[in-house]
N, C-alpha and C positions, 0 to 999 in steps of 0.2 A: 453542505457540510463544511464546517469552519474548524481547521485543527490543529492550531500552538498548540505548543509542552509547558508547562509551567510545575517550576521545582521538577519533582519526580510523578508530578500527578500530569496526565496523559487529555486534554478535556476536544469533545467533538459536541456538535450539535446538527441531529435531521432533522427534518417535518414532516410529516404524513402529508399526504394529497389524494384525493380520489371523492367517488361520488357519494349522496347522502347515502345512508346505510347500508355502507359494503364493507362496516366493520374497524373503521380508523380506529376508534376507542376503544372499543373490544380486545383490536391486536395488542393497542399498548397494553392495556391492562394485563392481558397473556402475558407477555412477553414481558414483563417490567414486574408484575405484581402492585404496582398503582394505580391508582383510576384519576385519567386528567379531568374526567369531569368534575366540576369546581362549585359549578350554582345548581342550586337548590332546585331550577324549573329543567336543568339538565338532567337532571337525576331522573325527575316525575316523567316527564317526555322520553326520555333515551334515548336523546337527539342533541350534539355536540350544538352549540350556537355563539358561543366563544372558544379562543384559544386556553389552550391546557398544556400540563408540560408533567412528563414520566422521565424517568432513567436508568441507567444502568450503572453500577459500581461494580469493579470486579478487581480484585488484588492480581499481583504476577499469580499468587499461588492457584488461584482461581482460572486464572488464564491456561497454566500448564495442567489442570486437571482437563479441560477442553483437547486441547492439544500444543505440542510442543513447539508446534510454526507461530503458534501467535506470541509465545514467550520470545522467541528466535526476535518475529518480528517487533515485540517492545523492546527488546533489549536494545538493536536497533537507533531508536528515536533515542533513548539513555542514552544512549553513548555517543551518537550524534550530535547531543543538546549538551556535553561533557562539560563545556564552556560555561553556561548559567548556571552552573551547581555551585557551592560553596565547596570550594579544592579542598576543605580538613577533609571532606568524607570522601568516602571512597565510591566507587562504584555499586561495591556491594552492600554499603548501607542504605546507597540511595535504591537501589532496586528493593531493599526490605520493608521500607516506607510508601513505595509504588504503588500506584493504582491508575487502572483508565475509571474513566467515566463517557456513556455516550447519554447526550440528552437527548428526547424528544419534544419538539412541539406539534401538538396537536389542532388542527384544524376541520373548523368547520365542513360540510360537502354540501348544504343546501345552498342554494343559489340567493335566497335573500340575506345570508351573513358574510355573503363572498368578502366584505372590505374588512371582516373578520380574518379568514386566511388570509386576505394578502398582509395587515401587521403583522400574522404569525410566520410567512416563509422568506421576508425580508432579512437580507444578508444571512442566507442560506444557501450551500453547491451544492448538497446532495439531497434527495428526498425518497423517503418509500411512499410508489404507485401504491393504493391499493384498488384494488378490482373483485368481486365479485364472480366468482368462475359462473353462478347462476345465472346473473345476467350480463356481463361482458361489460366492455364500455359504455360510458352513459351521459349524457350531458353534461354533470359535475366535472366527469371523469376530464372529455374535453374542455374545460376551461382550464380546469388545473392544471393541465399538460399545458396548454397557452399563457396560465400563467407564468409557469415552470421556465419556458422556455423565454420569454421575457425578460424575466429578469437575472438570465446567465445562467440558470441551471442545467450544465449540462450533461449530468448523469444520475439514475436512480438506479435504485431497487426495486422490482417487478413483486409484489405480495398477493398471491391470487388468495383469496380467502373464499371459506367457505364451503372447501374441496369433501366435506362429507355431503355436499348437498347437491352433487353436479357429479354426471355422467363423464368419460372421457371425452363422447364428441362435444360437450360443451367445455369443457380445459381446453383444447386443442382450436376451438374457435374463440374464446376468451384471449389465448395465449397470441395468438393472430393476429386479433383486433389492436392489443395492446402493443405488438412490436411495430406494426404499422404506422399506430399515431403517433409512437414518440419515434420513428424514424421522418415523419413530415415535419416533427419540431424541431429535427435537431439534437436529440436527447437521448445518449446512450444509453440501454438496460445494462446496467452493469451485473446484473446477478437477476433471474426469478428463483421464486419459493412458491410453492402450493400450502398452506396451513388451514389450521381449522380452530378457530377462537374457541369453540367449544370443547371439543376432545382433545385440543391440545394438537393435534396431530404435522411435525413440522415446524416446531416453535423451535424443538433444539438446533434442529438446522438452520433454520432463517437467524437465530443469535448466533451461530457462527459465521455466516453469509455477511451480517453488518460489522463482527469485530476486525475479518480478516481485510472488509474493505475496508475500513476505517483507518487501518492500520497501513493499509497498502497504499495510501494516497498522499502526494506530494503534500511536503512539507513545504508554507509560505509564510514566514512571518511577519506577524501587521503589528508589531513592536516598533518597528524601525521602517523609514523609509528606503530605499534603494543605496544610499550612500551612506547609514547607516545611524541616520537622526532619528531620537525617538520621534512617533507620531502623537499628535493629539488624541486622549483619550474621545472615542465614538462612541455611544451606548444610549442607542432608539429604546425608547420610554412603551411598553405595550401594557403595563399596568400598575395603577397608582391607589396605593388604600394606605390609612391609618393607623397604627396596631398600637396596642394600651402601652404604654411603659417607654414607648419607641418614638413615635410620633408618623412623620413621613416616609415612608417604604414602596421606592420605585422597581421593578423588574424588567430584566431586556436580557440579549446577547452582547456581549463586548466582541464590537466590530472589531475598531484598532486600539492601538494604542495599551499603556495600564494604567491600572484604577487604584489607588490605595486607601485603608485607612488612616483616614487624618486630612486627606487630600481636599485641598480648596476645589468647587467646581463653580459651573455656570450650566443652570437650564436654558438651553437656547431653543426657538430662536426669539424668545421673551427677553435673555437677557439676566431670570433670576438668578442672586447667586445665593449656594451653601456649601455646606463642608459634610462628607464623607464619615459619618459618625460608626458605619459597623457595615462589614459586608459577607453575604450568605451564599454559597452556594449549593444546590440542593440538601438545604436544613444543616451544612454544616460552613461552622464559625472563618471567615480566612482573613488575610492582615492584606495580600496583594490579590489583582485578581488579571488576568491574561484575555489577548483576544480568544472570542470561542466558547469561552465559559457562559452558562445561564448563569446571571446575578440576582440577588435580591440587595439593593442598595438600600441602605437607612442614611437619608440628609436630615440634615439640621439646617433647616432653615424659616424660612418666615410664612412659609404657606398655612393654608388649616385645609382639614378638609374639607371644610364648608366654601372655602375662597375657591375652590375649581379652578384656580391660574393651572395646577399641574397636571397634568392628562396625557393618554396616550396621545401619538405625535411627536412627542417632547422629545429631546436630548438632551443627554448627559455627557458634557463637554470638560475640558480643561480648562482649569480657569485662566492658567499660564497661557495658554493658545488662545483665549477666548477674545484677544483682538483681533484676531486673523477670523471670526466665523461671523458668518453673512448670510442676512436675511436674506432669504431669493424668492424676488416674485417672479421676476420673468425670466425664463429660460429657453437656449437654443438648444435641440434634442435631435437626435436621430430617432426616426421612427420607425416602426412594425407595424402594418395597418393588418389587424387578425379578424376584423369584424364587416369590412366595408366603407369604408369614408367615402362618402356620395360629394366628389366635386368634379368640376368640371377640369379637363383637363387643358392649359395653351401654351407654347410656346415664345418663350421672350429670351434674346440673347441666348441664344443657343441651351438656355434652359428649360423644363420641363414645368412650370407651374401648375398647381393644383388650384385651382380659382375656388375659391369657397368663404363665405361669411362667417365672423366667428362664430364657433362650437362648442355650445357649453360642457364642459368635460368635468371627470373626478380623475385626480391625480394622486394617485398613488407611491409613497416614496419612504423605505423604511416601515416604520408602523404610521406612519402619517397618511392621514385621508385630505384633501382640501379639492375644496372647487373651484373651477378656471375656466381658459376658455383656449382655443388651439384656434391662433390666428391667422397662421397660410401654414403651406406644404411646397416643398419643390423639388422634385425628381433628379438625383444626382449617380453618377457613375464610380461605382469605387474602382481603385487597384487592379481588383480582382474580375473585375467585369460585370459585376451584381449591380443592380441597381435600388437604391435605396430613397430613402426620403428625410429629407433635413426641414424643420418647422418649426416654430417659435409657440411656448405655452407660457400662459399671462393668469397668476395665482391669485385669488382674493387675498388669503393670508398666508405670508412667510412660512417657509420650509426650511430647514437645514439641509441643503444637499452640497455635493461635492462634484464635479465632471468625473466622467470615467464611470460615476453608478449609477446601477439600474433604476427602472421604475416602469407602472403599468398607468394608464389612462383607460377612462371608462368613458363612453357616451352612448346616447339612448339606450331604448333597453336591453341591446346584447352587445354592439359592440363595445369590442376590446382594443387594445392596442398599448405597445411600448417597445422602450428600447434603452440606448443611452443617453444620458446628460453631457451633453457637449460643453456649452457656454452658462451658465450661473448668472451672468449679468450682460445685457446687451446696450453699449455705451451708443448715445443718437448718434456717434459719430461715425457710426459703424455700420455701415448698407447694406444692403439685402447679400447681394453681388458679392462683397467683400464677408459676408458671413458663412454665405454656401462656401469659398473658398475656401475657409480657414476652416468648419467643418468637415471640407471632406480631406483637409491634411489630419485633422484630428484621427479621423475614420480609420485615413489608411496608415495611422501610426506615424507620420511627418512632424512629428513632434517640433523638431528644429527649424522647419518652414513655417508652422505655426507662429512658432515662437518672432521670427523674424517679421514674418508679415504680421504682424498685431502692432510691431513695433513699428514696422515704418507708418504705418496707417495713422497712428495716435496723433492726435495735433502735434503734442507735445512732445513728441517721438521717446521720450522715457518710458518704463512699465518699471512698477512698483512692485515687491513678491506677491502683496495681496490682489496686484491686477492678473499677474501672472498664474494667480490661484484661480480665477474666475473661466481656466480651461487647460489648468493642467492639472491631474490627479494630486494627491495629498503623497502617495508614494512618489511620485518621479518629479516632481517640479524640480528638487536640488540636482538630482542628473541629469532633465536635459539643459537646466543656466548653466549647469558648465562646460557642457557637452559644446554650447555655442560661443562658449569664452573661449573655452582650451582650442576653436578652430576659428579662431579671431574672426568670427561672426559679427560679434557685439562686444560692449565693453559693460563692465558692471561699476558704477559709480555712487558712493553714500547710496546704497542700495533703491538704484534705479540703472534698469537693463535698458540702453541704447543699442540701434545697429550698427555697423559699423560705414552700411551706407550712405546712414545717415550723418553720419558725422564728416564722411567725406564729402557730400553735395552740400552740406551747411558748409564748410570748407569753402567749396568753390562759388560758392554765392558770401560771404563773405569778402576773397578778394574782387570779386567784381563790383563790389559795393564801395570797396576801399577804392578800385581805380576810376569807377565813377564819379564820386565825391573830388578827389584829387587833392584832401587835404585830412589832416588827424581827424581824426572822432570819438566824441568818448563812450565807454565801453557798454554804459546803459543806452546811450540812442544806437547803439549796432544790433545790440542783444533785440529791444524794442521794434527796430526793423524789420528783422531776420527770422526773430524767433519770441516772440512775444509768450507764448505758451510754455517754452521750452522751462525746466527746473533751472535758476538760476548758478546751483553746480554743475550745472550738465555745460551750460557757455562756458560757465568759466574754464570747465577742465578744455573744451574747444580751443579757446585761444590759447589757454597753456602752451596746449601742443603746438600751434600756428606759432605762435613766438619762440619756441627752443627748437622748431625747423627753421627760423631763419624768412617764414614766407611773409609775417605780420610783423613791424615794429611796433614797442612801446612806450611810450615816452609820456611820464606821471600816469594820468589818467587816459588817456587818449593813446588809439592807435591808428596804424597809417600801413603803407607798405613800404619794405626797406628800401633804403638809396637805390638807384645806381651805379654799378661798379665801372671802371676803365676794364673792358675784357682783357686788355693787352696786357695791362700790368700782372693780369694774379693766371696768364695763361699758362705761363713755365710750369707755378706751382700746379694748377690746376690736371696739366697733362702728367706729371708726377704722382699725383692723388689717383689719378683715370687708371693709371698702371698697376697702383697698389691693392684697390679695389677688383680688377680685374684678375690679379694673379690671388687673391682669396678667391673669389668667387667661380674661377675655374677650376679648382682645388674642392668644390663641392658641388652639389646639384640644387638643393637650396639653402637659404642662410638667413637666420632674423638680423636686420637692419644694424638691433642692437649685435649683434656678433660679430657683422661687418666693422664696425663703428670701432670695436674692441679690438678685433686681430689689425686695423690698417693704421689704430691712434687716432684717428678720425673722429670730432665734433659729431653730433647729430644733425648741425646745420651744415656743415662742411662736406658729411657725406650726401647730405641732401644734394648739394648744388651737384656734386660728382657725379650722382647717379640721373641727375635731368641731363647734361650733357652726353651720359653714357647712352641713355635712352633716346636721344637725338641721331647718337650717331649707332644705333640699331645694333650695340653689341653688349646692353643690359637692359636688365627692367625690375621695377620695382613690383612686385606677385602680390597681391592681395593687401597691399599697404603696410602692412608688417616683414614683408621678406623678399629676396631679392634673389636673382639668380642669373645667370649669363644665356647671350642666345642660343650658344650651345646645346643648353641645357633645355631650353625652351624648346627649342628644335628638338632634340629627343625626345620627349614628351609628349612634341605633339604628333611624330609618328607612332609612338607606344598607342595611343589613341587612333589611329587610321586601322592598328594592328587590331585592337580589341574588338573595334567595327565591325571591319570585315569578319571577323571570326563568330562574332556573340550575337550583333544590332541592337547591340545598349553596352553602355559602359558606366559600369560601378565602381566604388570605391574600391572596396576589394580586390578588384582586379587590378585598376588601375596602379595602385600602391606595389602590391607584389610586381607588375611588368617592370616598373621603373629604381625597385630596389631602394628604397626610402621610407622612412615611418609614416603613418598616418596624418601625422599634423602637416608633413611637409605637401607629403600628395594632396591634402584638400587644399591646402595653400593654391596649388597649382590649377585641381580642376576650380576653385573660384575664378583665377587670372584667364581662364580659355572661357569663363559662365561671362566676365564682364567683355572680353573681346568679341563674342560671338562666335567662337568655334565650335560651345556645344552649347547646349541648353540644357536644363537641368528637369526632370519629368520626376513623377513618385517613384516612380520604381528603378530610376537611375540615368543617364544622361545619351541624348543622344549626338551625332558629328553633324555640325553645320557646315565647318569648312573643312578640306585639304589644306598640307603645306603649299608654300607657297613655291 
């Protein structure tokens, strides 16, 4: 169930799941007064074989004839969303225009239209079960629960149907069956109902059971990503028809992002573009439209419908984003093996491999169906102690996906299997080894480890936003590049993200290149040496730095290393500088270089030289490259760390930070400076003590 607010109108969308004829359509029909059946052989058979879609509109006024918690609870989300309203109106004009709306999509239960339900329950979190109190669970029944749980849904609605047809001892083993299997999947029953399609019996109840959940459930908005960018309009294509007067008329759910009319777009992952000529939501007219909402889109563009370029599968994209979206055939996945995958199992590097040949598989993604094939498996360990499986699937044709979202994979004739989209694109230069790794930082939410190790890996050691995209969600990529800026991680350059390791071992293999040679060089045979891959801004800002510390000369085009100095002549000033530096930095516990630099009058290359001497003589150190701090302070620190040990056997940030009474930037500063001397090491779930003081 997906549930922005848009304006004063309230919109959610569920799906039915459950097995063939226990009622899906029937219920809607009850309960909605619509019939999702749509074609003409559904009608004749009475057997759902594509997805269908019912609703509910209900005004505030509507709502408080029901009861007065659900008004309580709209009013709520109003007031809450206070902000997107236009401020002339008031509160209460906006509540006099109110309305929810909940949709339904309706899905098939026979086992031969299964790729049918899965376009229908893609980017969907809530679904109503339905079951059969006659015959209980039932084959459909468990896949849809396997589908369900799949692809992140992790709570429903229990709708026993049927209940004039069925004894108590069958409700009571029906009710059984059903809490069991969505307790094996992982899938909360958030509410059961007993109904009966026919007499009606339980329909009032069951619509008050979905307004009050609907109402009661976290608000996420896919407007905007985490830092509060809008997102790329998302909107899976599940069906495409012609209409007189109109031309092309696509329908979906609007993942993220918004849609307007007038709006340039892009069908991806084709590539077509058009423009947003008129947009519907359940038969009525709208100008914008929100994540959550079922659309009927009318595009203007070049298609017919004789040309079949546009089909279910498709998305409807921003045109404005539409150079950030990427055709993916091969992807790195975590998997859910729900059916059996027959490989052999052996052991390499302390991994767990699945030995197996490729597998021809259907992949499932959005409303998208395509064929592929799942080319290894390998058994990895999360966080938490579960163990899972990280594996590589290789598409015939292009998909629009994102990491972070679900999808189901089919092979032979039952099994099932999915889970999440880790990696979108897997670069050659990027090893099995090195994939499991960065997978299971993804897994266990190591966002920032991710992020780092990609980067060192890259030949070229930069990462582009769009490389950055290929495994980190569409919401969080801009919080965690900053997350690793703001903790002098990496540096972000003419948008390309370096780490900050690398800049300093390119550093140190530079002047050993310069004292090698033992004469000037110019700056394109260093670059060409050194870093032949690297972005030609990324050296340049290198040596910047090397030349305003004082470590690299320049002279025209060519650089070298500086003279040497008489130590004797500049040691007066020198031990004068040692002093002034020292009486700042005992004055704090840590300090950025540049603050040093500020409070002493001090050059950056002046304090350079001051703090390599201080550091000589073991009464300062430069923390993590960016900051400085006295051994004092070091020495504190690193008993706060013996203290945490002893006390915890792991040491966090969190903790860390509060023992030593300093802000967050400065403690990570620090535990980096104890990551590169080997005091602790850094694990997912927090760091452990290598060494004692000394």
């Amino acid at each position: 169930m997906t549930n922005p607010r848009t304006s004063a109108v309230l919109h959610f969308t569920l799906a039915t799941a459950g097995h063939v004829d226990h009622g899906k359509t029937s219920l809607l029909r009850a309960l909605t007064g619509i019939d999702p059946d749509r074609l003409k052989e559904e009608k004749e058979r009475e057997m759902t074989t594509d997805i269908g879609f019912a609703h509910l509109r209900m005004s505030l006024g509507h709502l408080g004839d029901r009861s007065q918690k659900f008004v309580d609870l709209y009013r709520k989300f109003l007031a809450g969303d206070r902000v997107r309203h236009d401020e002339k109106n008031s509160l209460s004009e906006i509540e006099a225009e109110s309305e929810l709306v909940i949709g339904f999509v309706d899905v098939p239960g026979h086992g031969k239209f299964l790729k049918n339900m899965l376009a229908g329950v893609g980017g969907i979190d809530m679904a109503l079960l339905v079951i059969a109190l006659d015959e209980g669970v039932m084959p459909q029944t468990v896949q849809h629960v396997k589908i369900l749980s799949l692809l992140g849904v992790g709570s429903c609605i229990l709708v026993f149907t049927k209940s004039d047809l069925a004894d108590e001892s069958e409700k009571e083993i029906a009710a059984s069956q059903a809490k069991e299997l969505l307790h094996q999947y992982r899938i909360e029953p958030v509410a059961a109902c007993n109904v009966s399609n026919v007499t009606r019996e339980g329909m009032e109840a069951l619509k008050d059971i979905i307004i009050e959940k609907v109402l009661s459930t976290a608000f996420s908005d896919n407007r905007f990503d985490t830092k509060g960018k809008p997102m790329p309009c998302f909107l899976p294509v599940d069906r495409v028809f012609s209409k007189s007067g109109y031309g092309v008329v696509v329908t979906g759910t609007l993942i993220t992002g918004e849609l307007n009319v007038g709006d340039n777009i892009i069908i991806a992952p084709d590539g077509l573009g058009g423009r947003v000529r008129g947009l519907e939501t359940f038969n009525r007219k709208i100008e914008k439209a929100y994540p959550g909402q079922r659309l009927a889109v009318n595009i203007a563009t070049r298609v017919s419908k004789e040309s079949k370029v546009l089909e279910r599968g498709h998305c409807v994209v921003s045109a404005a984003g539409g150079k950030d979206q990427v055709r993916v055939r091969t992807m790195v996945v975590q998997i859910d093996d729900l059916g059996g995958i027959e490989a052999k199992i052996e052991t390499k590097s302390e991994r767990k491999y699945r030995k197996l040949k490729p597998q021809p598989i259907r992949f499932y993604h959005g409303t998208a169906e395509r064929s592929g094939s799942l080319r290894w498996l390998a058994e990895i360990e999360r966080a938490d102690g579960s163990i899972t499986c990280i594996g590589q699937i290789f598409l015939k044709e292009p998909v629009l996906a994102y990491p972070g979202q679900n999808y189901v994979l089919r092979y032979g004739d039952y099994g099932i299997a999915g889970g999440e989209i880790l990696i979108t694109a897997r670069p050659r230069w990027l090893g099995r080894e090195d994939l499991l790794s960065i997978g299971k930082s993804l897994l266990d939410r190591e966002y920032r480890a991710a992020v780092l190790d990609y980067a060192r890996l890259k030949p070229g050691l930069a990462l582009s936003r769009r490389e950055l995209g290929t495994f980190l969600s569409l919401k969080e990529i801009e919080e965690k590049l900053a997350e690793v800026i703001e903790e002098k991680q990496a540096v972000f350059l003419n948008n390309l993200l370096i780490a900050r390791e690398s800049l300093e071992s390119l550093s140190s293999k530079v002047k050993e290149f310069l004292t090698d040679v033992g004469e000037p060089v110019p700056y394109e045979t260093l670059r060409v040496e050194l870093a032949p891959l690297m972005e030609r801004v990324v050296f340049q800002h290198l040596v910047n730095h090397l030349i305003e510390s004082g470590l690299v000369a320049k002279s025209e085009d060519r650089l070298s290393l500086p003279r040497d100095k008489d130590d004797e002549a500049v040691s007066p000033e020198l031990n004068q500088n040692q002093k002034r530096v020292m009486d700042v930095l005992e004055g704090e516990f840590v300090l950025e270089l540049s603050e040093v630099a500020n409070q002493t009058g001090l050059s950056e290359a002046e304090l350079k030289k001051v703090l390599e001497s201080l550091e000589k003589a073991e009464q300062a150190f430069v923390v993590n490259y960016e900051f400085a701090a006295s051994k004092g302070a070091i020495d504190k620190a690193h008993k706060v760390l013996v203290q945490i040990w002893n006390q915890k056997r792991n040491i966090s940030p969190g903790d860390f930070r509060q023992e030593v009474g300093t802000s967050r930037k400065y403690a990570m500063a620090l535990l980096a400076h104890f990551d590169d001397s080997k005091v602790t090491r850094r694990l997912p779930s927090g760091r452990v003590l290598l060494k004692g003081p000394s």
